[in-house]
C-alpha positions as CSV (number, residue, x, y, z in Angstrom):
1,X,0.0,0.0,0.0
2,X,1.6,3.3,-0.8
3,X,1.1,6.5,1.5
4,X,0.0,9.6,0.8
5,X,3.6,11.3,0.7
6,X,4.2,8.8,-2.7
7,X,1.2,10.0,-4.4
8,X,2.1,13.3,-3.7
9,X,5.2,13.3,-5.1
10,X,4.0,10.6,-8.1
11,X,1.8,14.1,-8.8
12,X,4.0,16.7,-8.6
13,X,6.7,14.7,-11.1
14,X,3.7,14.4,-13.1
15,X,3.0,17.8,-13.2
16,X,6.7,18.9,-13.1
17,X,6.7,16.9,-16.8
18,X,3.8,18.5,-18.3
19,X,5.1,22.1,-17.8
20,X,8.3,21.0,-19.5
21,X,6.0,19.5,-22.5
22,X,4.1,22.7,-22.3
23,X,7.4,24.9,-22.2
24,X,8.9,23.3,-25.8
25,X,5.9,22.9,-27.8
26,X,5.8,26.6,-26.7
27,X,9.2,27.7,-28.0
28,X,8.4,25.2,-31.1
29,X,8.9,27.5,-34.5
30,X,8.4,26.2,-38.2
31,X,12.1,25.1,-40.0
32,X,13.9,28.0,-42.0
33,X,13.5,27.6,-45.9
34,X,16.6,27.2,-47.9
35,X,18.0,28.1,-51.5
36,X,19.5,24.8,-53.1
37,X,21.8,25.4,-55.7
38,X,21.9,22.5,-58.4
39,X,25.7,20.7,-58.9
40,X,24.9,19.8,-62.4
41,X,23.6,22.8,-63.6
42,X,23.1,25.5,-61.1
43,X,19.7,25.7,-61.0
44,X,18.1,26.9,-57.7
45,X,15.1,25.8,-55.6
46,X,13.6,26.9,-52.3
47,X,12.8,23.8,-49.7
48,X,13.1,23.3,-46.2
49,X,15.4,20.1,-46.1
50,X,17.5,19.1,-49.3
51,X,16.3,18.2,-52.4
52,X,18.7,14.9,-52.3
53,X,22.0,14.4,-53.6
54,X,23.8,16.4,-56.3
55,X,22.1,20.0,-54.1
56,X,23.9,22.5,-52.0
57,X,22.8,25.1,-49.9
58,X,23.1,28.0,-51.0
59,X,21.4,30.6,-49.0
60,X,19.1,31.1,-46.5
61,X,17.5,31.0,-43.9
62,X,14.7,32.2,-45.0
63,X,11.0,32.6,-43.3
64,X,8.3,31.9,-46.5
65,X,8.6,29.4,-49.1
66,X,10.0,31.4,-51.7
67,X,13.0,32.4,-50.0
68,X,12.4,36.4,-49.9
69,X,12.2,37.0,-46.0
70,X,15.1,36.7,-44.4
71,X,14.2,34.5,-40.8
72,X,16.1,37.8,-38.9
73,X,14.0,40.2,-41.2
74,X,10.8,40.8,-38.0
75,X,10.2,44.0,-39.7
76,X,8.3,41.9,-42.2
77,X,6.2,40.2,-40.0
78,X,5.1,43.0,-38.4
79,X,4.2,45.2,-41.3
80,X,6.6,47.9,-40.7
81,X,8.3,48.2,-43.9
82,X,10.7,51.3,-43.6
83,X,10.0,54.4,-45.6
84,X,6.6,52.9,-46.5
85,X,3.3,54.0,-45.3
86,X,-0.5,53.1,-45.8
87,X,-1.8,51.5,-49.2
88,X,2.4,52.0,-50.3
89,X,2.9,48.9,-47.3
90,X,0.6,46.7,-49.4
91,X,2.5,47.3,-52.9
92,X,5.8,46.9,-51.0
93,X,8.3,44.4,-52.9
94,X,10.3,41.6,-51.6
95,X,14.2,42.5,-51.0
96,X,14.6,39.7,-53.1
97,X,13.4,38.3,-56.3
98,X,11.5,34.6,-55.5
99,X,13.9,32.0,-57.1
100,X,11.9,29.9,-59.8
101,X,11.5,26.3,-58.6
102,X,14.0,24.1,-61.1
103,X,12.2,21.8,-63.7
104,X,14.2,18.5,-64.1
């Protein structure tokens, strides 16, 4: 038979767990986008992991999956783009051109 002190401790491990679990998926964040530049040809693609063998990476990281936002541009994410304002904010382009997904 176990005594109350057990339990209580069996409880408070319990619970001592489930704020850790709480804490990471917390902190979680989506994986940083990529440019893959093409060995054989130099062709370049945006993706998250590597396209396979015969890739390297290029540059990055980026935020969106056409590698435009850079992941340590916030400004972006916000809205604020600088020297921008009202309806201009909405026609504002990307720092970068979007890099045309290779055809094989």
């Amino acid at each position: 038979m176990r005594s109350k002190g057990g339990r209580a401790q069996a409880w408070s491990a319990l619970a001592a767990v489930a704020g850790l679990c709480v804490a990471a998926a917390l902190e979680a964040a989506p994986a940083p986008w990529y440019v893959w530049r093409s060995k054989l040809n130099g062709a370049e693609h945006c993706a998250q992991a590597s396209p396979g063998y015969g890739w390297a990476r290029d540059r990055g990281p980026f935020r969106d999956l056409h590698c435009t936002w850079p992941v340590d541009d916030s400004s972006r994410i916000r809205g604020n783009f600088p020297g921008k304002s009202g309806s201009e904010q909405m026609k504002a382009e990307p720092s970068r051109k979007p890099v045309t997904p290779a055809h094989e």
